[in-house]
C-alpha positions in Angstrom: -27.1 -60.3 -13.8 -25.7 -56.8 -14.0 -26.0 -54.8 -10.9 -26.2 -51.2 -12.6 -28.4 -49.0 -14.4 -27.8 -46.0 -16.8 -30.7 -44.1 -16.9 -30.6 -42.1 -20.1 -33.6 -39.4 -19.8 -34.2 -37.5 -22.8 -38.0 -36.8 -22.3 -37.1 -33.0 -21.6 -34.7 -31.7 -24.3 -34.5 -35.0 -26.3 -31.1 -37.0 -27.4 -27.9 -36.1 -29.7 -24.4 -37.5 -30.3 -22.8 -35.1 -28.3 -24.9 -34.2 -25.6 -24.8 -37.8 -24.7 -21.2 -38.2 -24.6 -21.1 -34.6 -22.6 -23.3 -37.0 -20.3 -21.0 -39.3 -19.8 -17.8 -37.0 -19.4 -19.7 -35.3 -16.9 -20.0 -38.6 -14.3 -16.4 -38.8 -14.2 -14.5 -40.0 -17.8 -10.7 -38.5 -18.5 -11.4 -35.8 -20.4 -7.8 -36.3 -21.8 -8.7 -39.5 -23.0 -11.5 -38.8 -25.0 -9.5 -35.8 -26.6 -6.9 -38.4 -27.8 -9.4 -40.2 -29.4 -11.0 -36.8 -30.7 -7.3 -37.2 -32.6 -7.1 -40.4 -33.8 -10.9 -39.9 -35.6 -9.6 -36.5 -37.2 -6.3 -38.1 -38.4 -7.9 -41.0 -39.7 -10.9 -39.0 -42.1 -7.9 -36.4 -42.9 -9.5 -33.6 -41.4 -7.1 -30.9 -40.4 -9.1 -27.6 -39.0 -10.7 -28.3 -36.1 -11.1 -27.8 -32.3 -12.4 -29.6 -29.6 -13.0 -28.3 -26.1 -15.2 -29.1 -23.1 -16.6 -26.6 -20.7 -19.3 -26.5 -18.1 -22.2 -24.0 -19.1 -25.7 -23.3 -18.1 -29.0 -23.9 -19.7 -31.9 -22.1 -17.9 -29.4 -22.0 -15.0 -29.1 -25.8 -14.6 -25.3 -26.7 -15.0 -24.3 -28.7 -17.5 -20.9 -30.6 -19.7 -20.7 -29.1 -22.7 -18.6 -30.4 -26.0 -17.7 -28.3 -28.6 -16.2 -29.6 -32.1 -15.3 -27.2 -34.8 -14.9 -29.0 -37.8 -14.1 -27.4 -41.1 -14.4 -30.5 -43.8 -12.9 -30.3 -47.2 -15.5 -33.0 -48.4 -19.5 -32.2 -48.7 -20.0 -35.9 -47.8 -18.6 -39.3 -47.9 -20.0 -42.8 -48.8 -21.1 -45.4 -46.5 -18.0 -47.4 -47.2 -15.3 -44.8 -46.8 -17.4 -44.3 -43.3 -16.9 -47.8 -42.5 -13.4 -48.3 -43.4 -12.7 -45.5 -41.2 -14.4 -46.5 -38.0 -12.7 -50.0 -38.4 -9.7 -48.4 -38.9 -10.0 -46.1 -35.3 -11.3 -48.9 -33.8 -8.0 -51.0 -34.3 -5.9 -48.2 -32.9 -7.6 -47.1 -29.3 -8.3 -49.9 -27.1 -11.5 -50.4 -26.4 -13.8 -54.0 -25.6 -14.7 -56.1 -27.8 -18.5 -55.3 -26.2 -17.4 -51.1 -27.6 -16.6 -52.1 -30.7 -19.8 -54.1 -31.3 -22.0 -51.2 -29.6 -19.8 -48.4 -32.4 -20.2 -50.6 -35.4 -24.1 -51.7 -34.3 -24.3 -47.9 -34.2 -22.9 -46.7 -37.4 -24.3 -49.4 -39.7 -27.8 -48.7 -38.4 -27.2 -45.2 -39.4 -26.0 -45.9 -42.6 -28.9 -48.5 -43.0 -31.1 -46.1 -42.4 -30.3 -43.2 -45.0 -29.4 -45.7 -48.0 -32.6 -46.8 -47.3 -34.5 -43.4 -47.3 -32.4 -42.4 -50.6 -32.3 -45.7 -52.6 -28.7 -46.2 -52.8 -26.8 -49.1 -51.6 -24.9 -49.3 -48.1 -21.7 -49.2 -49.9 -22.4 -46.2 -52.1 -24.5 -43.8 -49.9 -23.7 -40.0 -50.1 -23.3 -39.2 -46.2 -23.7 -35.2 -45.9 -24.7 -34.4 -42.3 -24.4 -38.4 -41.0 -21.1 -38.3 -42.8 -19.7 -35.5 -41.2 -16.4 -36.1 -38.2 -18.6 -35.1 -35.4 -20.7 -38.5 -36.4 -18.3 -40.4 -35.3 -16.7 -39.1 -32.5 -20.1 -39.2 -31.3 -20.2 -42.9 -31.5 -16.8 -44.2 -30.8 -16.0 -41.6 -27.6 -19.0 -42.4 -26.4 -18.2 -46.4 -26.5 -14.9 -44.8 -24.7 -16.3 -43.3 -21.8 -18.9 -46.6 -21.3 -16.1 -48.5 -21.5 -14.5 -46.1 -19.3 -17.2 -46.4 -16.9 -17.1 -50.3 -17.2 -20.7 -50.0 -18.6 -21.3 -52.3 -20.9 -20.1 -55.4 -18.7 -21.8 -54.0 -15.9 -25.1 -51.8 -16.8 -28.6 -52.4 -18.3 -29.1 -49.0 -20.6 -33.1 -48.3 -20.4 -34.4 -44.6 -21.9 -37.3 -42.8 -21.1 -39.7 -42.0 -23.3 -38.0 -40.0 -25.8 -38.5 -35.9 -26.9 -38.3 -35.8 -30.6 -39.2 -32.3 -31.4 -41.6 -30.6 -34.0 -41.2 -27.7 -36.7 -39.3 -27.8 -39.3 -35.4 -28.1 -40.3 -33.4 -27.2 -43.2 -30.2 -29.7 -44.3 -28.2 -31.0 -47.2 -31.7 -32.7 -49.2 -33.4 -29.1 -48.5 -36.1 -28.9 -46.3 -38.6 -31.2 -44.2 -40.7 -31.8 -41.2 -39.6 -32.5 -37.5 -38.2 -35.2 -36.4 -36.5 -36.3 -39.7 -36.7 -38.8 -41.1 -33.7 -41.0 -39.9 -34.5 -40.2 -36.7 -38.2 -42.1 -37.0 -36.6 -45.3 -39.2 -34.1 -45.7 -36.2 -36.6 -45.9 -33.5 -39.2 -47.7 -35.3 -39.6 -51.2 -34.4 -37.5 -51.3 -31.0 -40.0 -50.2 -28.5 -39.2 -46.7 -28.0 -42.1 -44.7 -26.5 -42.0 -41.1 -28.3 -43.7 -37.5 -27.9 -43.3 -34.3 -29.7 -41.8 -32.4 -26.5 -42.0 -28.7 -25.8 -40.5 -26.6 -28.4 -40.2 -26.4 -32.1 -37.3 -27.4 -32.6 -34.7 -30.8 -33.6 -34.8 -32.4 -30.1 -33.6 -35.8 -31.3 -30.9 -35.7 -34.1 -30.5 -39.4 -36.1 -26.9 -39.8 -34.2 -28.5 -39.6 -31.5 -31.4 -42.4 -32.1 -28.7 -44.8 -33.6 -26.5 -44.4 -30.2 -30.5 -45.1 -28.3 -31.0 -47.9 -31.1 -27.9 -49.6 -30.5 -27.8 -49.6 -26.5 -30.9 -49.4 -24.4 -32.3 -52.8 -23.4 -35.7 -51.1 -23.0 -38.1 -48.0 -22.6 -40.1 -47.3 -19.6 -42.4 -44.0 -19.2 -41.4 -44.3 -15.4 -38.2 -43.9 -13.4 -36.6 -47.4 -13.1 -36.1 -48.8 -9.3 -32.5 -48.5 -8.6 -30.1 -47.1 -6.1 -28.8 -43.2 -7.6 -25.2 -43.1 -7.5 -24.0 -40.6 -10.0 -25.8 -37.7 -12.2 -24.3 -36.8 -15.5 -25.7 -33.5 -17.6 -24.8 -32.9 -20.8 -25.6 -29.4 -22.9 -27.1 -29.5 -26.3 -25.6 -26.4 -28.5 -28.7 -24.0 -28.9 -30.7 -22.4 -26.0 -34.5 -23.3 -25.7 -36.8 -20.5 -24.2 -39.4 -23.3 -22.0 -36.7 -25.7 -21.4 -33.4 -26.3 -20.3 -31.7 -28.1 -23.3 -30.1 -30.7 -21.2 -29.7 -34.7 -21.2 -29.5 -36.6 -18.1 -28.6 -39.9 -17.6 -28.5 -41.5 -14.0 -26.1 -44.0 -12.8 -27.0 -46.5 -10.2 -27.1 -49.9 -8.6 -29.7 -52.4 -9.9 -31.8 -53.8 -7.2 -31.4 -57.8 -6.6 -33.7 -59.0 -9.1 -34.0 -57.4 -12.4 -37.7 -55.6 -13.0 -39.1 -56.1 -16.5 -41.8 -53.8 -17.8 -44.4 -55.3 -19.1 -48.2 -55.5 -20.4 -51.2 -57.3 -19.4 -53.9 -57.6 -22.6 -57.1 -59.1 -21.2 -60.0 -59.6 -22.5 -63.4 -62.0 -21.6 -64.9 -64.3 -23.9 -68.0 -66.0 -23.7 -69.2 -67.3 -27.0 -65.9 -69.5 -27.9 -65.3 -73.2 -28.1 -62.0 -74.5 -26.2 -60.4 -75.6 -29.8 -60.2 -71.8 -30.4 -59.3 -71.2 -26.9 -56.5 -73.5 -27.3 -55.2 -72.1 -30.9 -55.4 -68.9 -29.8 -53.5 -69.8 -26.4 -50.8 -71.1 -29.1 -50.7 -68.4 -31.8 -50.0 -65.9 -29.2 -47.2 -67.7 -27.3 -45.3 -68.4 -30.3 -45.7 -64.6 -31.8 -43.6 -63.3 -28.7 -46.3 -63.7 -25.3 -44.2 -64.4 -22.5 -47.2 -65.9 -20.8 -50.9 -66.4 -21.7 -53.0 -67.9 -19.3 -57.5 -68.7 -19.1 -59.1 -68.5 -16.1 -62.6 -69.7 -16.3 -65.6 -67.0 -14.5 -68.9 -66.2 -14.0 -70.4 -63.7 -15.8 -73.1 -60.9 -16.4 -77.0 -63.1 -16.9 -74.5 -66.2 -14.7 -73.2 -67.2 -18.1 -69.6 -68.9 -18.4 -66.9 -66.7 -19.5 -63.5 -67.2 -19.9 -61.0 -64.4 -19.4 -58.0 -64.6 -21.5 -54.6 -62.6 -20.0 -51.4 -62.7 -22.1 -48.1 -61.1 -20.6 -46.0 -58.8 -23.4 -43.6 -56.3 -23.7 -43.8 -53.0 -25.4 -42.7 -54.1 -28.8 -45.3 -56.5 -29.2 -48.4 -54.8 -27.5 -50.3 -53.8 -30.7 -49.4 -56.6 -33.0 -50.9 -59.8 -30.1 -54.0 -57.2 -29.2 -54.6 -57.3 -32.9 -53.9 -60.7 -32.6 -56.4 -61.6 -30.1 -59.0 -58.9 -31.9 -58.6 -60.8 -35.3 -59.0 -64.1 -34.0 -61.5 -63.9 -31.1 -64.1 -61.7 -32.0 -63.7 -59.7 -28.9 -64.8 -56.0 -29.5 -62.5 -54.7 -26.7 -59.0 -56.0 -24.6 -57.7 -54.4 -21.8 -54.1 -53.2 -21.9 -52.6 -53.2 -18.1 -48.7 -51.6 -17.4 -46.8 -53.5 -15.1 -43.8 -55.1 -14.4 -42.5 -58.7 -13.4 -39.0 -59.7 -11.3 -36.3 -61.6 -12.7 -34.2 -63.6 -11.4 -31.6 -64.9 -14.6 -31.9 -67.9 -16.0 -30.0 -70.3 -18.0 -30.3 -73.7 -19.7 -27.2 -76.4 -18.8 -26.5 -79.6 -19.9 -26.1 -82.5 -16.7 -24.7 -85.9 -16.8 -26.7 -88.8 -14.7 -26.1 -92.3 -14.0 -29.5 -94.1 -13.6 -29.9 -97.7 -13.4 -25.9 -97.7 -14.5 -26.8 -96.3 -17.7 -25.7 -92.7 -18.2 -28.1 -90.5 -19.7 -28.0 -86.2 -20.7 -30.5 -84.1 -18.8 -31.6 -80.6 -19.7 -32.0 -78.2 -16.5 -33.0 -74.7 -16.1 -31.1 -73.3 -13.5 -32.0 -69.6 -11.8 -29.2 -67.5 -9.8 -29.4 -64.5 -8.2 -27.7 -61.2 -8.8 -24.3 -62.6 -7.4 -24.6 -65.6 -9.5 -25.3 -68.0 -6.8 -28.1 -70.3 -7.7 -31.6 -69.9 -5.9 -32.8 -72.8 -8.0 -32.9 -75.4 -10.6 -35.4 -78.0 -12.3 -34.8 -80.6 -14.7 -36.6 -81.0 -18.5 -39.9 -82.8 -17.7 -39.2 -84.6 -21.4 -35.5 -85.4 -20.3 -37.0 -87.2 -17.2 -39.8 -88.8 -18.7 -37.6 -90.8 -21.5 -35.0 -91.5 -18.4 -38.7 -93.6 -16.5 -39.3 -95.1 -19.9 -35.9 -96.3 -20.9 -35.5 -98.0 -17.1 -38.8 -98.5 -16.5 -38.6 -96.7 -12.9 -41.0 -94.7 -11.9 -41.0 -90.8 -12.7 -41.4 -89.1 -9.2 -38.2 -91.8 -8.7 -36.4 -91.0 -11.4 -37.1 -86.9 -10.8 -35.7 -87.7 -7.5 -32.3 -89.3 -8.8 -31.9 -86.9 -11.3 -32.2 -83.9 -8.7 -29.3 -85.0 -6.6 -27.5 -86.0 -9.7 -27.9 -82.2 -10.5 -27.4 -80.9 -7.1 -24.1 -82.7 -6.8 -22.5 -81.5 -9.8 -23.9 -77.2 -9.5 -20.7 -76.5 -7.7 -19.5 -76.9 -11.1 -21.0 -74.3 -12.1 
């Protein structure tokens, strides 16, 4: 169970590479240390002219980290596999976690992904103008440096807040197009992201920046998580907005006991169909992602029978099961309910029992609370069940056996 939270809030101003890592300088990283890497990126891509610096400004008053890098590039782009090469490269000369080095590579491959898709030109081969620029990755890997720093990644769940994208239009390397671009939608499509336009025409969320979201938060919520505040972190984005303080905050803080889940109710009442359906449908959903989908039989409107169907989801899955349920129903409406569910973590492990002096292997989920201390356990029903058949005991016995059996050997574990 981790026992923090990073709160990264970009429903004001919106998300980039660097405002992000400002973010994270700003709760406490060595700024020495990130300049070193700052070093080892330019060496590596053979970039000579440039200057980094980090200085605390305002935006609309509101203070702020702010990062600067100058970068004067001899190359208009570089391909995908240069890019690659590269990060590997840094990556084997600044120590950083295994955990960092996943989250950088996670980061930059989904980038790369993402614009050989849009251009129809293979991952190795891409032209990289803007995404292939220094400040890309510095972006990614100083930023795995100061979570790493922070002992984040073993220690935090990452969820964003719905997330500013900006409107207008922007000018770059393929000429011009509409707000957000379009790397920045491929990146956040699919992973749950709640999105609005924000409050000024302008690039809120750059793709860096959705590729760093992308490849880190465990979810989205549209409301401040529970959790304990320890530490604020503000980082400056380079332009000045005239409604809004261009600023990204993310929140550092201790996760409560259990773990809250955001989630979705879809319920809906049905009255005209047969228990077969009922079933199928019961089955469809559960194995299309539902983490729970339950009937509960009524009374109705002219005392008719109804049953009210209820499945549990998360955000990623909300409109595929309602259309789901819609498609295989008939029902002309389903209620969609926000709420949330506590955790406690649970695992699956593997028991030895003696029964009847025959040895046998018993599945057995087992539930533990924030420390790790188990609140709870209960055997495989199916495990159990072939146990009563193969020694012809009876099951409530057997259950009993295997429960001690269990008991006895959790100190294990």
């Amino acid at each position: 169970m981790k026992n923090k939270i990073l709160y990264i809030d970009c429903s004001l101003a919106g998300i980039s590479g660097d405002a992000f890592l400002s973010s994270l300088i700003d709760l406490g990283v060595d700024e020495e240390r990130i300049k070193q890497a700052v070093d080892v990126i330019a060496q590596e891509l053979k970039v000579k002219n440039y200057n980094f610096s980090l200085q605390d400004v305002l935006r609309k008053e509101f203070r702020a980290k702010y990062l600067e890098l100058e970068v004067k590039e001899d190359k208009a782009y570089r391909e995908g596999k240069e890019l690659k090469k590269g990060l590997e490269s840094i990556l084997n000369n600044l120590k950083l976690s295994d955990r960092a080095k996943e989250y950088s590579r996670r980061a930059l491959n989904q980038l790369v992904e993402v614009e050989a898709n849009l251009h129809r030109e293979s991952l190795e081969e891409v032209h990289l103008h803007e995404a292939g620029s220094m400040d890309t990755l510095v972006d990614i890997i100083c930023s795995a440096l100061a979570l790493d720093a922070l002992n984040l990644f073993e220690e935090a769940l990452f969820v964003s807040s719905p997330v500013a994208l900006g409107s207008g239009f922007l000018e770059f390397s393929h000429g011009k197009v509409s707000l957000p671009a379009p790397a920045t939608l491929e990146l956040l499509r699919g992973k749950g992201f709640l999105v609005h336009g924000g409050f000024v025409k302008e690039e809120l969320t750059t793709p860096t920046g959705a590729a760093i979201l992308g490849s880190l938060v465990n979810y989205c919520t549209d409301t401040f998580p529970k959790m304990k505040i320890d530490k604020i972190g503000y980082g400056a984005g380079k332009r000045e907005f005239e409604n809004i303080p261009n600023i990204l905050r993310v929140v550092l803080g201790g996760n409560y006991n259990l773990f809250e889940e955001p989630l979705y109710i879809l319920e809906t009442n049905l009255d005209d169909v047969t228990g077969e359906l009922l079933g199928y449908l019961i089955d469809k959903l559960m194995k299309e992602g539902a983490k729970d989908v339950n009937v509960i039989p009524m009374v109705g409107k002219k005392s008719r029978t109804v049953n009210m169907l209820r499945a549990l989801c998360d955000s990623k899955d909300l409109e595929r099961l309602t259309g789901i349920i819609f498609k295989e129903s008939g029902t002309l409406g389903v209620r969609v309910i926000p709420c949330s569910r506590y955790l406690l973590r649970r695992e699956i492990l593997k028991f030895r029992v003696k029964v009847k002096g025959k040895d046998f292997e018993v599945n057995a989920k087992i539930a533990r609370d924030k420390f790790g201390d188990v609140t709870g356990f209960k055997a495989e029903f199916d495990d159990v069940s072939k146990i009563a058949e193969a020694t012809d005991l009876p099951l409530k016995d057997v259950y009993n056996i295997v429960n001690r059996e269990i008991e006895k050997n959790l100190k294990r574990y």
